[in-house]
BAGUZA-827781 format. One record per residue (C-alpha): x, y, z; residue in three letters; residue number from 1. Coordinates in steps of 0.02 Angstrom, whole numbers, plus 50000, padded with zeros to 5 digits. Layout:
<site <X,Y,Z>,ALA,NUM>;
...
This chain:
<site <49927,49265,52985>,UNK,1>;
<site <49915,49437,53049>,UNK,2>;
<site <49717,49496,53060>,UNK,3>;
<site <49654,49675,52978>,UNK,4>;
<site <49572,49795,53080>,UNK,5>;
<site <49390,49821,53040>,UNK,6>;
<site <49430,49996,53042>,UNK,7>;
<site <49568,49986,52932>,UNK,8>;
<site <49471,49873,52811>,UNK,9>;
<site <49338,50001,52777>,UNK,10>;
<site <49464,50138,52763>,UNK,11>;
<site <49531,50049,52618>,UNK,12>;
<site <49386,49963,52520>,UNK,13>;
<site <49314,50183,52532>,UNK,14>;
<site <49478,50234,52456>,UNK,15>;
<site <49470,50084,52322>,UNK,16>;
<site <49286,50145,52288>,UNK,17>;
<site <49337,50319,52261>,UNK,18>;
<site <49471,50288,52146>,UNK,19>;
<site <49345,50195,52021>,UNK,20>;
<site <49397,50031,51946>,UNK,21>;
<site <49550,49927,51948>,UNK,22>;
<site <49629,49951,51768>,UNK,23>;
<site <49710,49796,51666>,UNK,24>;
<site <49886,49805,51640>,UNK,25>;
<site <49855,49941,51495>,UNK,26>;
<site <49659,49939,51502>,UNK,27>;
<site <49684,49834,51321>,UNK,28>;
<site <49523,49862,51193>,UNK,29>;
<site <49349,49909,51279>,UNK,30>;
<site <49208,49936,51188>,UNK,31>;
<site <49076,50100,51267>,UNK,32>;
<site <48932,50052,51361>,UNK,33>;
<site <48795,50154,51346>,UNK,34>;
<site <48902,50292,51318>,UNK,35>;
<site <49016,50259,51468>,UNK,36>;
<site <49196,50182,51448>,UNK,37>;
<site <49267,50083,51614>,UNK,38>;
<site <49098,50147,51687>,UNK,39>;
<site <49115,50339,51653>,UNK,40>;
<site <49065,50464,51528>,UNK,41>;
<site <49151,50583,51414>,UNK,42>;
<site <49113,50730,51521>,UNK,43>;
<site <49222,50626,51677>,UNK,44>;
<site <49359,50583,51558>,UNK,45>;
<site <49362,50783,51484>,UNK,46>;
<site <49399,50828,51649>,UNK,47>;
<site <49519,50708,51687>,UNK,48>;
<site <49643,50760,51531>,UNK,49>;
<site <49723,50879,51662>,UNK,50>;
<site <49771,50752,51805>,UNK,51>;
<site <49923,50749,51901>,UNK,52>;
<site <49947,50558,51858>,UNK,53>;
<site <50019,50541,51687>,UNK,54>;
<site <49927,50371,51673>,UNK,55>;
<site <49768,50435,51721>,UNK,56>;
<site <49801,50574,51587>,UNK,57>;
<site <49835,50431,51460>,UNK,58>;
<site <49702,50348,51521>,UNK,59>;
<site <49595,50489,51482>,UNK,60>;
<site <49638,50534,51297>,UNK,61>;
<site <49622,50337,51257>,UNK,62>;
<site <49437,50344,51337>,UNK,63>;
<site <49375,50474,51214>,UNK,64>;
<site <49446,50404,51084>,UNK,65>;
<site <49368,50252,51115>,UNK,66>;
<site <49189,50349,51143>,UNK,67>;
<site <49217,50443,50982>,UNK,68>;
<site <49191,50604,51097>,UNK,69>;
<site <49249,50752,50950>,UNK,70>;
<site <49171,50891,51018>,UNK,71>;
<site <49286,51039,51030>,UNK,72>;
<site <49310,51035,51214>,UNK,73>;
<site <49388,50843,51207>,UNK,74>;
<site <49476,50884,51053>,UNK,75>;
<site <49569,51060,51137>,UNK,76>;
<site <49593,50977,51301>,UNK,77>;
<site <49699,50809,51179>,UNK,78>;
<site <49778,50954,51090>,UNK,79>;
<site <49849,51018,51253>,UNK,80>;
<site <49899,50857,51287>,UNK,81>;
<site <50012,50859,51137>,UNK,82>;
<site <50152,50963,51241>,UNK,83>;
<site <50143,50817,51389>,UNK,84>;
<site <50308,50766,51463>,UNK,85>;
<site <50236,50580,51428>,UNK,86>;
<site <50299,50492,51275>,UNK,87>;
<site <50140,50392,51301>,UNK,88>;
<site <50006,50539,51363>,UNK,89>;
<site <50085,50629,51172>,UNK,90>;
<site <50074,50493,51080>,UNK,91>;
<site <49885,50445,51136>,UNK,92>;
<site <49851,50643,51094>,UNK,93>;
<site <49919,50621,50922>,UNK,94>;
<site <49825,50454,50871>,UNK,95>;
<site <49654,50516,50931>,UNK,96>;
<site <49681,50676,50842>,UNK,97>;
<site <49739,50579,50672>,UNK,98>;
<site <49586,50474,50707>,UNK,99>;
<site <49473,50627,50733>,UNK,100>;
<site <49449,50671,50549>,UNK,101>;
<site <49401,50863,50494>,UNK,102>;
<site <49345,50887,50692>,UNK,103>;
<site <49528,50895,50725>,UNK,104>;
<site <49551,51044,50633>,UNK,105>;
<site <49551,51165,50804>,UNK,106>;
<site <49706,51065,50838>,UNK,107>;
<site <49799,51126,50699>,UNK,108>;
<site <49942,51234,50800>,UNK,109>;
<site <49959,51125,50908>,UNK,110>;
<site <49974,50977,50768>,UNK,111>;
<site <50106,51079,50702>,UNK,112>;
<site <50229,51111,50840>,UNK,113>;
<site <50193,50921,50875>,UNK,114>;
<site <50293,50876,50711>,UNK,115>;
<site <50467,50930,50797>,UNK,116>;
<site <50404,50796,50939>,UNK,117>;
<site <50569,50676,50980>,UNK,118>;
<site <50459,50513,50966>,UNK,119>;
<site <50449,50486,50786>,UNK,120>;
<site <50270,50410,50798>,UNK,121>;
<site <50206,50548,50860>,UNK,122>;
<site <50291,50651,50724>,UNK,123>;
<site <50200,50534,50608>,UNK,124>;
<site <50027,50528,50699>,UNK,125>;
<site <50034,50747,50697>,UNK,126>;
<site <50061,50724,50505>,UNK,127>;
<site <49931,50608,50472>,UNK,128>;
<site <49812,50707,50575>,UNK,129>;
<site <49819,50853,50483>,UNK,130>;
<site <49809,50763,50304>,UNK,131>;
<site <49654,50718,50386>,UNK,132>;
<site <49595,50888,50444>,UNK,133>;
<site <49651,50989,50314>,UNK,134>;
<site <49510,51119,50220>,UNK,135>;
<site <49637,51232,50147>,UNK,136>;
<site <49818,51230,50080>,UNK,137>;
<site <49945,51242,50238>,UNK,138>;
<site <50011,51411,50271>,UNK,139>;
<site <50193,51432,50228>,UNK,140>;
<site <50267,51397,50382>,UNK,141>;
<site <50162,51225,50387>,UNK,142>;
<site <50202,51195,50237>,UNK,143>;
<site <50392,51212,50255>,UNK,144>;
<site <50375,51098,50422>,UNK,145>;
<site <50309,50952,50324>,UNK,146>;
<site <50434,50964,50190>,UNK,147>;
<site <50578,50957,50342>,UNK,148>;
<site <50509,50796,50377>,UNK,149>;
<site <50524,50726,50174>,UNK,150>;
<site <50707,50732,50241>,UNK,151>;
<site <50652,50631,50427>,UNK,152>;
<site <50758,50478,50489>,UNK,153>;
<site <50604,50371,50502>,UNK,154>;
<site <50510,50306,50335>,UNK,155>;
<site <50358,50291,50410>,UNK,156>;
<site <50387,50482,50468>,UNK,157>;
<site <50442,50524,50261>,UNK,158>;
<site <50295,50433,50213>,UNK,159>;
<site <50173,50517,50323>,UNK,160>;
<site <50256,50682,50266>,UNK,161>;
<site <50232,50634,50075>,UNK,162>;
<site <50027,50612,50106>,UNK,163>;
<site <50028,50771,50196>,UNK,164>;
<site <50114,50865,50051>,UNK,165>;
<site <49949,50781,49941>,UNK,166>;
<site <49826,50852,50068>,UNK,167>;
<site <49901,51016,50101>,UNK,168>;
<site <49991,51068,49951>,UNK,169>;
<site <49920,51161,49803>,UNK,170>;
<site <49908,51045,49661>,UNK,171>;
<site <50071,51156,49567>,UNK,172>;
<site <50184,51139,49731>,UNK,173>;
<site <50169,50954,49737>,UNK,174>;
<site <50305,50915,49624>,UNK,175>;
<site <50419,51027,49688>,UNK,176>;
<site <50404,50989,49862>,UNK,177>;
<site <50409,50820,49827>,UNK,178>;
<site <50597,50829,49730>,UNK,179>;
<site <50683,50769,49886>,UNK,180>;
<site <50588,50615,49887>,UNK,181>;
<site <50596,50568,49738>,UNK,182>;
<site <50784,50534,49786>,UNK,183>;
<site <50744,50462,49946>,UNK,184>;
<site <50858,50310,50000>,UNK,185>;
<site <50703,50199,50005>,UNK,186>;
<site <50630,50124,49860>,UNK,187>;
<site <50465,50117,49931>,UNK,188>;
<site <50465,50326,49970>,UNK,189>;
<site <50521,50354,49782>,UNK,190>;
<site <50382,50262,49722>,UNK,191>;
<site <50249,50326,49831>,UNK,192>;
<site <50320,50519,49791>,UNK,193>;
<site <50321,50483,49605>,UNK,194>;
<site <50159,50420,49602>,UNK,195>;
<site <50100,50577,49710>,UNK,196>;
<site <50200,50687,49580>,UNK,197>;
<site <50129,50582,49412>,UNK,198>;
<site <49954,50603,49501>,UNK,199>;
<site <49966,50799,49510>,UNK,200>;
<site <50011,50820,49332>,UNK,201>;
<site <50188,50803,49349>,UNK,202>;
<site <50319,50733,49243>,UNK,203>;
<site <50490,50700,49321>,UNK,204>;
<site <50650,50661,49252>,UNK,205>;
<site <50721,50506,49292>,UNK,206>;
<site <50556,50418,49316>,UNK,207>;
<site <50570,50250,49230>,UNK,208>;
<site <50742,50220,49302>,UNK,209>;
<site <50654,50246,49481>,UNK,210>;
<site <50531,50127,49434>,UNK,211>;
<site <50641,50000,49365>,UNK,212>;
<site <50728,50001,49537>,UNK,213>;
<site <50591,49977,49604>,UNK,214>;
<site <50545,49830,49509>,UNK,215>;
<site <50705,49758,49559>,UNK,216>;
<site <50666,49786,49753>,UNK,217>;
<site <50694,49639,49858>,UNK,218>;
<site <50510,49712,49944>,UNK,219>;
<site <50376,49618,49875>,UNK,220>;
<site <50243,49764,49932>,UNK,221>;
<site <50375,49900,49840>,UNK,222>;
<site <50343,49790,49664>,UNK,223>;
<site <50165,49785,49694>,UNK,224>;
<site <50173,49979,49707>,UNK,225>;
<site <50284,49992,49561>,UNK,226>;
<site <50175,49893,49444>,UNK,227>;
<site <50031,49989,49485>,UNK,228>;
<site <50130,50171,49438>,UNK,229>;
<site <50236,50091,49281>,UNK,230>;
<site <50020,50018,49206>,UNK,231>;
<site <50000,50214,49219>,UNK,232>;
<site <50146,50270,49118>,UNK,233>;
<site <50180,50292,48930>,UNK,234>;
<site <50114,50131,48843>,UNK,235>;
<site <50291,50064,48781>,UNK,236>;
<site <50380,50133,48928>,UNK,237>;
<site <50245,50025,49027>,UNK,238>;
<site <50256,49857,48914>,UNK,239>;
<site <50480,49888,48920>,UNK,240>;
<site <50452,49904,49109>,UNK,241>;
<site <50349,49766,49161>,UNK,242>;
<site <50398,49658,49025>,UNK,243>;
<site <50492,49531,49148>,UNK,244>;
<site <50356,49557,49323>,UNK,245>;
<site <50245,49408,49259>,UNK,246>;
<site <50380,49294,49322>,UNK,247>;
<site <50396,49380,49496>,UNK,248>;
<site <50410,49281,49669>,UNK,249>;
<site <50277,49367,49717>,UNK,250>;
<site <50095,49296,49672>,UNK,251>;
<site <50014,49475,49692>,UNK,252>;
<site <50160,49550,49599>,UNK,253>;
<site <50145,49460,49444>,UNK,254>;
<site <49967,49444,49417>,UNK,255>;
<site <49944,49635,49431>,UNK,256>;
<site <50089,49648,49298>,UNK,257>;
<site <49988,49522,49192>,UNK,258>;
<site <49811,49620,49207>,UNK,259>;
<site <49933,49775,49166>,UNK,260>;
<site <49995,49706,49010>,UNK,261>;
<site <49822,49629,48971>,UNK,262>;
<site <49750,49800,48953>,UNK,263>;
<site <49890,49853,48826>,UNK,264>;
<site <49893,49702,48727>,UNK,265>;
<site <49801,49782,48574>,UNK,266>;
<site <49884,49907,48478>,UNK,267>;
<site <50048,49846,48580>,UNK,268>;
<site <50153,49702,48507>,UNK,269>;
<site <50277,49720,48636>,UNK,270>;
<site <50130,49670,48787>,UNK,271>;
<site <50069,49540,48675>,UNK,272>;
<site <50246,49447,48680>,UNK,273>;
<site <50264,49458,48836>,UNK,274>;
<site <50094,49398,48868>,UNK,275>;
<site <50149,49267,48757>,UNK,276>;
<site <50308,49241,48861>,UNK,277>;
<site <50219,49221,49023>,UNK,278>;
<site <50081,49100,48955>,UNK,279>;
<site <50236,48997,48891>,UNK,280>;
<site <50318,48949,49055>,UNK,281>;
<site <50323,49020,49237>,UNK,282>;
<site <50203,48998,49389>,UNK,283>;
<site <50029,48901,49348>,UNK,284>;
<site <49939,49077,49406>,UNK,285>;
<site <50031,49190,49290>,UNK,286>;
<site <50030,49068,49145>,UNK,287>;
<site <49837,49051,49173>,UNK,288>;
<site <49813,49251,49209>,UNK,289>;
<site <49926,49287,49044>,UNK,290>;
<site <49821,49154,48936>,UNK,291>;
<site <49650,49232,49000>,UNK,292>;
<site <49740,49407,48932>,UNK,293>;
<site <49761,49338,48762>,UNK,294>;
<site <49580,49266,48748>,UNK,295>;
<site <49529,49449,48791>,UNK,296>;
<site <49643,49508,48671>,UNK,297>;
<site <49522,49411,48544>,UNK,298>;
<site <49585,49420,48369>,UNK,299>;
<site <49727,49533,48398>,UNK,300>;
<site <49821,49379,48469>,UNK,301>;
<site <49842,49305,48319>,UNK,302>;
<site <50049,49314,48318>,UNK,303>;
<site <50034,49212,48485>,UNK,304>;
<site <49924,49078,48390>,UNK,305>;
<site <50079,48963,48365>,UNK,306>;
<site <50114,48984,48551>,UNK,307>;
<site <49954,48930,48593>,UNK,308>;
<site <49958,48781,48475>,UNK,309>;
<site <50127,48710,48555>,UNK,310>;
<site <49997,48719,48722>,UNK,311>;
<site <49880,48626,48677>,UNK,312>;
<site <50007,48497,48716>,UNK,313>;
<site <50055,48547,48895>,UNK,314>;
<site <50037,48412,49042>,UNK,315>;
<site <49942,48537,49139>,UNK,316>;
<site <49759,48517,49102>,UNK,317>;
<site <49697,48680,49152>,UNK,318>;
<site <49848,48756,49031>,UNK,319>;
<site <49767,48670,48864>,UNK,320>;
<site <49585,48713,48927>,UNK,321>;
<site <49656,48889,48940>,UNK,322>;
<site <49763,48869,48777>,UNK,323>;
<site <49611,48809,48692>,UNK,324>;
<site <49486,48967,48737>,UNK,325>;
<site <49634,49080,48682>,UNK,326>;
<site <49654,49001,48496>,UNK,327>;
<site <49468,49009,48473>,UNK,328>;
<site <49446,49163,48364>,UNK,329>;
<site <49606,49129,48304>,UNK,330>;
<site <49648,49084,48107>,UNK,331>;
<site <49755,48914,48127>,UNK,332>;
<site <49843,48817,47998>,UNK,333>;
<site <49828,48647,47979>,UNK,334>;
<site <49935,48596,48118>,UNK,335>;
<site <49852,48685,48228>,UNK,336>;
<site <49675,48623,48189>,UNK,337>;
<site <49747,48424,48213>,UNK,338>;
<site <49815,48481,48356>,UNK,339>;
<site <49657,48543,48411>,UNK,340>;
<site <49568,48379,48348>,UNK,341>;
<site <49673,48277,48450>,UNK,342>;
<site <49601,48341,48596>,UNK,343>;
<site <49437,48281,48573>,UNK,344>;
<site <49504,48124,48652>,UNK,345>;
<site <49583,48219,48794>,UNK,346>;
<site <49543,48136,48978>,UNK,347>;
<site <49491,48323,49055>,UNK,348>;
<site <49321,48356,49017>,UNK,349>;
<site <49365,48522,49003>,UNK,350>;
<site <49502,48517,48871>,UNK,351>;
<site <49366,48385,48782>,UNK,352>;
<site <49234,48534,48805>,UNK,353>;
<site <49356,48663,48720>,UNK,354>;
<site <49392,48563,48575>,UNK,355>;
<site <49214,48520,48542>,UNK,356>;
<site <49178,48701,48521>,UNK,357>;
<site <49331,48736,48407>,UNK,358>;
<site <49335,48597,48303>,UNK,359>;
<site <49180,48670,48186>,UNK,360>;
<site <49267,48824,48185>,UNK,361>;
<site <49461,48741,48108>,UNK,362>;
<site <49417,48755,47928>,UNK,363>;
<site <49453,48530,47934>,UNK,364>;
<site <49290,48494,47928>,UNK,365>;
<site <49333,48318,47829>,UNK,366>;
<site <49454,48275,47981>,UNK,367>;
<site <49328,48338,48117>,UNK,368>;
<site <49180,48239,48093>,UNK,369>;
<site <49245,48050,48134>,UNK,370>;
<site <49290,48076,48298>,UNK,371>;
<site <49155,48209,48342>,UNK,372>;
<site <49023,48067,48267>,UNK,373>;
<site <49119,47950,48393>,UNK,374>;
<site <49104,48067,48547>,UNK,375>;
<site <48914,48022,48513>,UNK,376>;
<site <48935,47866,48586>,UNK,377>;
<site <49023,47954,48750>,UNK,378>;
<site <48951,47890,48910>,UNK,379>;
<site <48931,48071,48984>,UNK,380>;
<site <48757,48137,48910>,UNK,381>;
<site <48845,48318,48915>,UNK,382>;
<site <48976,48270,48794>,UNK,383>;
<site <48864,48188,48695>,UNK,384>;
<site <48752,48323,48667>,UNK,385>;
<site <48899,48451,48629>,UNK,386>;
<site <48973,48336,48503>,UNK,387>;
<site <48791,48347,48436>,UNK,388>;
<site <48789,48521,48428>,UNK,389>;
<site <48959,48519,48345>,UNK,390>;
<site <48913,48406,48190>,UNK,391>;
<site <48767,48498,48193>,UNK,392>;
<site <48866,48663,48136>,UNK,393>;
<site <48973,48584,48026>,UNK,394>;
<site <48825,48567,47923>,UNK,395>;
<site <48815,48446,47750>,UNK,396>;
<site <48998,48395,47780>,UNK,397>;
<site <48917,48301,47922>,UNK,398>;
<site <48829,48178,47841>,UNK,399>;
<site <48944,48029,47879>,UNK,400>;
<site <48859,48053,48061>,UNK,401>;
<site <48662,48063,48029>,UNK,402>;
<site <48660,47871,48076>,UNK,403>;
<site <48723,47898,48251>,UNK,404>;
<site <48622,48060,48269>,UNK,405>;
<site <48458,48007,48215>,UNK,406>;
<site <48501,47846,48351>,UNK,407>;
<site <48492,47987,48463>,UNK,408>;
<site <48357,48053,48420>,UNK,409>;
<site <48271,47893,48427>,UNK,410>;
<site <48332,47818,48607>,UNK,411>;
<site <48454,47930,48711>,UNK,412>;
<site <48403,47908,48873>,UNK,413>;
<site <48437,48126,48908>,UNK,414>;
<site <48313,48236,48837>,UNK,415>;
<site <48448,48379,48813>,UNK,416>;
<site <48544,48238,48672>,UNK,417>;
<site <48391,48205,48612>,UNK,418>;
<site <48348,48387,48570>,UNK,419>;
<site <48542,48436,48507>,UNK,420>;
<site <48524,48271,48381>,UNK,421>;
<site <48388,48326,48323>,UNK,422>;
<site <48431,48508,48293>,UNK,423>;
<site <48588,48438,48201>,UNK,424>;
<site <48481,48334,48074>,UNK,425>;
């Protein structure tokens, strides 16, 4: 093996010095020390923006975006940097200005000739920076370069162009800048322009059919958006549009369409059958999520009480439990109340719970007391002290069960049994 000159061993480990220190393969995430990023300062990496190496240039805009350095040198110097030959040098330029908030705002002209850029994420960076600078509505020649890019190849590009519009525009020029989009190709652009449109006072044509495509998309995140917009729309249109999302694939989807139809279950038959539908059969969330809507809904869920009657039979615990809380303020008729009766020998402690607390309530007070006065005898003190409590507001029709109350009273070994036995008597 060939040995290295001393002399020419120096000479190399000065020029390794002087160049600073070895970068990773792409210098990957670094957090500032004390100010200093790979050992230097914002004022080093300022002055480096204008190097002859394009990756030392790079290098440079990522460094004070990592420091956080805004002040209106570093943020004239990235701007420069917007016109670099160097997809990469451009691109870094565009993200640290988008990331620079209102101090970006010195940037602007060079933002805007930066939206004609050939790399479409840079197009889409420019945009986003000036949403995120903007004090004042664009002048007309920005304004007309956003709306160009409505009309962009790229969807994250449209997208970007559609926030811009928001930030930018004059509340009155949304929805007519926005017209192309509404008829974009993509679902998820339409939705996001409508709801920019709906949100500045607009009203376009053609909206619920947009939003019943949208439904339809084979895009989970596009339904999400849609369900959100159609909550927001007329009352029937909503209920008529979202009438079918409780059953979606989607988890996120469907419970969002329930909590949507929740909220216009009063005063809205239409959102209470479909409430009604969903509790009925479908995914274990939504029929949960569209039974805890109905027990909000309170009394005005009475048409859904025979519904929740024929649930009270349903293999799935949690579903009769559920069922149970929804009928309470409900008027039920007999079958309903022996339904609910027969639960009170239910193996779920829950259901049993639920059907404690009813069963004074059914109006059967004759049928209710035998097996309430046998739950007295219940090996869990809990139960035994609600069926207590129970007999307890059933009042004189209870009297077939003062024997096994006043027992209570006498000997239960838990205090709380004790107490609810004697509060019955």
């Amino acid at each position: 093996m060939p040995r290295i000159a001393p002399l020419a061993l120096a000479v190399a480990l000065m020029s390794l010095a002087s160049a600073g220190p070895a970068p990773a393969a792409d210098d990957g995430p670094a957090e500032p020390a004390a100010g200093k990023y790979l050992g230097w300062g914002a004022d080093h990496w300022r002055g480096t923006l204008a190097a002859e190496d394009a990756w030392q240039r790079w290098r440079a805009v990522r460094a004070l975006n990592v420091l956080g350095d805004t002040s209106p040198e570093a943020v004239l110097g990235v701007a420069a940097a917007l016109t670099d030959k160097q997809v990469r040098v451009r691109l870094a330029a565009a993200e640290y200005l988008a990331a620079a908030g209102p101090a970006a705002r010195p940037a602007a002209a060079a933002l805007t000739v930066a939206l004609i850029d050939p790399e479409r994420a840079v197009r889409q960076m420019a945009l986003e920076a000036l949403s995120g600078s903007a004090d004042a509505p664009a002048s007309p020649a920005l304004a007309a370069a956003i709306e160009k890019l409505l009309a962009d190849k790229d969807e994250g590009v449209r997208m970007a162009a559609i926030e811009a519009v928001v930030a930018l525009h004059p509340p009155e020029a949304v929805a007519r800048a926005l017209a192309p989009a509404l008829a974009d190709a993509d679902a998820y652009v339409r939705v996001r322009a409508l709801d920019a449109v709906v949100a500045a006072g607009g009203k376009p044509a053609g909206a619920k059919q947009l939003l019943a495509d949208a439904l339809a998309d084979p895009r989970a995140y596009v339904r999400r958006a849609a369900v959100g917009l159609a909550a927001a729309a007329d009352p029937e249109e909503a209920v008529a549009l979202l009438a079918g999302s409780p059953k979606d694939a989607d988890a996120a989807t469907r419970l969002a369409a329930v909590q949507a139809l929740g909220e216009l279950a009063v005063g809205q038959p239409a959102a209470l059958a479909a409430l009604t539908d969903a509790a009925r059969a479908g995914p274990p969330d939504s029929r949960l999520a569209a039974l805890a809507a109905l027990q909000a809904a309170d009394a005005a869920a009475q048409p859904a009480a025979a519904t929740l009657v024929a649930l009270l039979a349903d293999p799935d615990a949690a579903v009769r439990a559920a069922a149970l809380a929804a009928a309470r303020p409900l008027r039920l008729d007999p079958a309903g109340a022996a339904a609910v009766l027969k639960l009170l020998a239910d193996p779920d402690p829950a259901v049993r719970a639920g059907a404690i607390e009813l069963a004074p309530d059914l109006g059967a007070d004759d049928k209710a007391v035998p097996p309430l006065a046998k739950l007295l005898a219940a090996t869990e003190p809990a139960v035994r002290g609600r069926a207590a409590a129970a007999l307890g507001r059933i009042g004189a029709e209870s009297r077939a069960a003062v024997a096994p109350l006043a027992a209570l009273v006498r000997g239960d070994a838990a205090a709380e049994v004790r107490q609810a036995a004697a509060a019955a008597l």
